[in-house]
N, C-alpha and C positions, 0 to 999 in steps of 0.2 A: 297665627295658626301654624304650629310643625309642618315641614312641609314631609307628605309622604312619597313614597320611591313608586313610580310607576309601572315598576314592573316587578312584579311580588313574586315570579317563578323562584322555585327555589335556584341554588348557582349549579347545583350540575346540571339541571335542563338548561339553564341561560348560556354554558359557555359553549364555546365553539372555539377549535384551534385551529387558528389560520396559522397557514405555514408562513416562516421569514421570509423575507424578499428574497434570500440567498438561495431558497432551496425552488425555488419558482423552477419552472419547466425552462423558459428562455434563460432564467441565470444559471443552471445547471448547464446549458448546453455550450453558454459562452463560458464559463467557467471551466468547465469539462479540459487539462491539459492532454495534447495528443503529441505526446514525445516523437519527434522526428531526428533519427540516428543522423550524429555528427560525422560525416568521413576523415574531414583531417582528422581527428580523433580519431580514429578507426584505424587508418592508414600509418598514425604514431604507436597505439600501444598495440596491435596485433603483433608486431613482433616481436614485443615485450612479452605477451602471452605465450607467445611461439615460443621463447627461451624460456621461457620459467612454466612449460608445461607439467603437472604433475603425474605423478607414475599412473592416476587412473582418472580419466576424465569424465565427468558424467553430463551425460546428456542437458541441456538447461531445454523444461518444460515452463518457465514461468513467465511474469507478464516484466518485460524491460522497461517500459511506462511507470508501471510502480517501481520496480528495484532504483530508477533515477528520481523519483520524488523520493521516496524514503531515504536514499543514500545522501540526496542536497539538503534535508533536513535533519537527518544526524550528523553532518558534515557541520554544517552553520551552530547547531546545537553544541559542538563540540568545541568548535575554533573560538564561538562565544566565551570560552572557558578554559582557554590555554594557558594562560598563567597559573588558574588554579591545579592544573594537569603537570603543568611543570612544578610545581611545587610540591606535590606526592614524589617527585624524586622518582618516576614513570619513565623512563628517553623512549622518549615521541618523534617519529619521523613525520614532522608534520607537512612537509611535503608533498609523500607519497600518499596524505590521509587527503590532503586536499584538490588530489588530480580524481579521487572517487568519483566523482560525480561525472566527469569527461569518461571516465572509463564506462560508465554504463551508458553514456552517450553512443558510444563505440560500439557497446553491446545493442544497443536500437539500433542503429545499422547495419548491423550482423545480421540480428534478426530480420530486418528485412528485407536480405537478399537471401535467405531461406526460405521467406514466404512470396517473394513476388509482387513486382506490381506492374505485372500487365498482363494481357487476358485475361482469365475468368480470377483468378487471385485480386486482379481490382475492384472485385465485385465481394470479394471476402473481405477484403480491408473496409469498404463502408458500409458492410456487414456488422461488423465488430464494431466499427465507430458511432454508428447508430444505439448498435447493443452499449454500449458503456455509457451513454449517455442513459438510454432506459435506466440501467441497473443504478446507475447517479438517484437518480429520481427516486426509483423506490426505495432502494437502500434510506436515503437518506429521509424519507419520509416514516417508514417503517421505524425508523431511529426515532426522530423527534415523536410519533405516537405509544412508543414504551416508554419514553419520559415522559411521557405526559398522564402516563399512565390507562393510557387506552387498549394498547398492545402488552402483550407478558412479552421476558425477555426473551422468553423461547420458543416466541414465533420469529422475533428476530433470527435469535441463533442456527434454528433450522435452515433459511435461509441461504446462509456462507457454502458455497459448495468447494471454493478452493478458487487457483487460478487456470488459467488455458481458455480456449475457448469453447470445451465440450461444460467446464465447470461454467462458465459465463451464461450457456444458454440454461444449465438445469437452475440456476438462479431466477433468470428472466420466468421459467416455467411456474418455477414456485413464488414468486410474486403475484405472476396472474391470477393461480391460484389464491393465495392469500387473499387478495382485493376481493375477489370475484364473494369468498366466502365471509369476508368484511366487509361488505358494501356500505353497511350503516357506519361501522368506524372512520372511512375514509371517504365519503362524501361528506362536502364540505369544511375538511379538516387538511385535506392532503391535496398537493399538485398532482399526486398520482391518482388517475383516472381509468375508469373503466375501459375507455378508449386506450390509454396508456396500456392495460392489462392486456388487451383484444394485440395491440403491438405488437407486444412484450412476445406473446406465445408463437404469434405468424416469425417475428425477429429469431427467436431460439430455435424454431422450427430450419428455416433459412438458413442459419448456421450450421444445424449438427448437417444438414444435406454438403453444405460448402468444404466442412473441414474431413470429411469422410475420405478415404482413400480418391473416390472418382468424381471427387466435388470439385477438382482444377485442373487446370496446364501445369505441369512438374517440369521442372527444369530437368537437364540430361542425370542420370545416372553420378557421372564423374561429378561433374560443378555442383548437384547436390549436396553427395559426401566432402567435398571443399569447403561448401561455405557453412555446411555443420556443425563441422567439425572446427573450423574458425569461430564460428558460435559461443562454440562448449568450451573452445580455449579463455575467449573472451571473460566468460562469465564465470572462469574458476582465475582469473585473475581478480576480477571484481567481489569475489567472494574473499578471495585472501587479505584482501586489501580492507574489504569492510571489518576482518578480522581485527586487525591491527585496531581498526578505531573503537571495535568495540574492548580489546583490551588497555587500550587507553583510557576510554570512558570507565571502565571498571576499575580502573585505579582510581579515579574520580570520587566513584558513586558507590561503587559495588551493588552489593546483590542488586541495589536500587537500579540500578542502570535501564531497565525495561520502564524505569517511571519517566525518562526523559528523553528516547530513543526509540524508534522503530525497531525491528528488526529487519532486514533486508528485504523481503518479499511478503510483512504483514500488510495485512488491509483494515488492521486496528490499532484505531489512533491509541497517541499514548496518554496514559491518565495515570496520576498522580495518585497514590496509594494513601487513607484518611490515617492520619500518626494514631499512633495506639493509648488509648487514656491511662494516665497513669493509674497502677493501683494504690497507690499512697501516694499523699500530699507532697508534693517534690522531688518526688523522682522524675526518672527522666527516660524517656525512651529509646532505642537504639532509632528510631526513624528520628531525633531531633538531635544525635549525635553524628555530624559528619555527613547527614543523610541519610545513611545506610545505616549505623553503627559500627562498631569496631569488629564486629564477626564477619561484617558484611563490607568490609575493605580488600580490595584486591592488592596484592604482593606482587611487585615483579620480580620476572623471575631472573635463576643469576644470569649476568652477562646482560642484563639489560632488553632492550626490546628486539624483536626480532629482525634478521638485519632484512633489510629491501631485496624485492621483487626484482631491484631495476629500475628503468631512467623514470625520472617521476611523467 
């Protein structure tokens, strides 16, 4: 006798998406990196920054956490592929592409003698560290329920508010929200819980009160504008610097270059763009020519690469 299936529901009542082990609440949290600025770093390229300041500095509003993962992953991404870099006939200072990552190291500890870590500013630092673990969580949940096709991609995209910490909490907000008016989607599908939600909003809450003008102890007046302004120098180093790699990698890739790269301070991973079907039998596509194709190769320019910043 055939044997029959004992559970006749049709498959979209039957499934249920359990999250990966990876996106669990405990493995978000140990996973979660919390960049802590390197001083010898700090104390070698500040005054590399210091001489090579540019005529107009700008303020750096962003998150040094990411600009140091993204910059160790385009770094590795690239050095993976040095020879083929040299071979485009590129001159690569591969040196100065390889201290990137130390230099945003440097820029973490910039930044956090800006921000403080004593008095009520230590209370903002596990503020934030709490909030990125949240926004781990749902982000990444939110993520896997658009592939899964439970979520449209433009409840994700609404979402991304930017970086800072006033962008960090209107995230947290709009997550709670989202759960709260998804409940059906995300029960039993998601690490991210209602409880997470109830967090999420007391957590953003917390914060815009913390980063407000009278939410801490400010250091004097003077030593403020000093280590801002060491900051802002910092981080227009590390900008120049990331330059360099990505017009290195652009000799590489061209246009394609956003297919294998971050950019400096995204928070969206990089994906590989699907080749284009040929319209007739045998042709060939500029994405299967070179990567990029031939419109899409970068040219250096005359005189070679651009000369160095300074001591690598």
């Amino acid at each position: 006798m055939p044997k029959t299936r004992r559970d006749s529901k049709p498959a979209a009542a039957r499934r249920t998406t359990a999250a990966p082990p990876s996106l669990s609440p405990k493995a978000i949290a140990d996973e979660t990196v919390m960049v802590a600025g390197v001083k010898s770093h700090y104390d070698h390229y500040l005054p590399v920054a210091r001489a090579n300041a540019p005529a107009t500095v700008l303020v750096f509003r962003g998150d040094a956490a990411l600009a140091h993962h993204n910059a160790h992953l385009a770094v590795t991404t690239l050095l993976m592929h040095r020879d083929a870099v040299a071979a485009t006939g590129f001159r690569v200072d591969f040196g100065a592409i390889e201290a990137i990552p130390q230099i945003a190291l440097a820029l973490a500890y910039a930044v956090e003698q800006v921000e403080g870590r004593t008095g009520a500013n230590a209370d903002l630092q596990a503020t934030l560290a709490r909030a990125r673990v949240l926004r781990d969580i749902g982000m990444s949940s939110v993520t896997t329920l658009v592939k899964s096709g439970d979520l449209r991609a433009e409840d994700l995209k609404k979402l991304r508010k930017g970086s800072g910490p006033l962008n960090l909490a209107g995230e947290l907000d709009a997550l709670a929200t989202l759960v709260v008016e998804k409940q059906g989607v995300f029960r039993n599908r998601s690490p991210f819980t209602l409880a997470h939600a109830k967090e999420s909003a007391d957590i953003a809450a917390a914060l815009k009160r913390q980063v407000t003008p009278k939410g801490g102890r400010k250091p004097t007046a003077t030593a403020l504008t000093a280590a801002q302004r060491d900051r802002d120098l910092l981080a227009a180093l590390l900008v120049a610097r990331y330059e360099l790699l990505e017009r290195a990698a652009g000799a590489l890739w061209g246009r394609a270059l956003e297919q294998h790269m971050p950019t400096l301070l995204s928070r969206v991973g990089v994906r590989a763009k699907k080749k284009a079907v040929a319209k007739s039998k045998g042709a060939t596509t500029k994405e299967e020519v070179g990567g990029a194709g031939v419109e899409g190769k970068a040219e250096a320019p005359k005189g070679g690469a651009a000369p160095d910043d300074g001591t690598g």
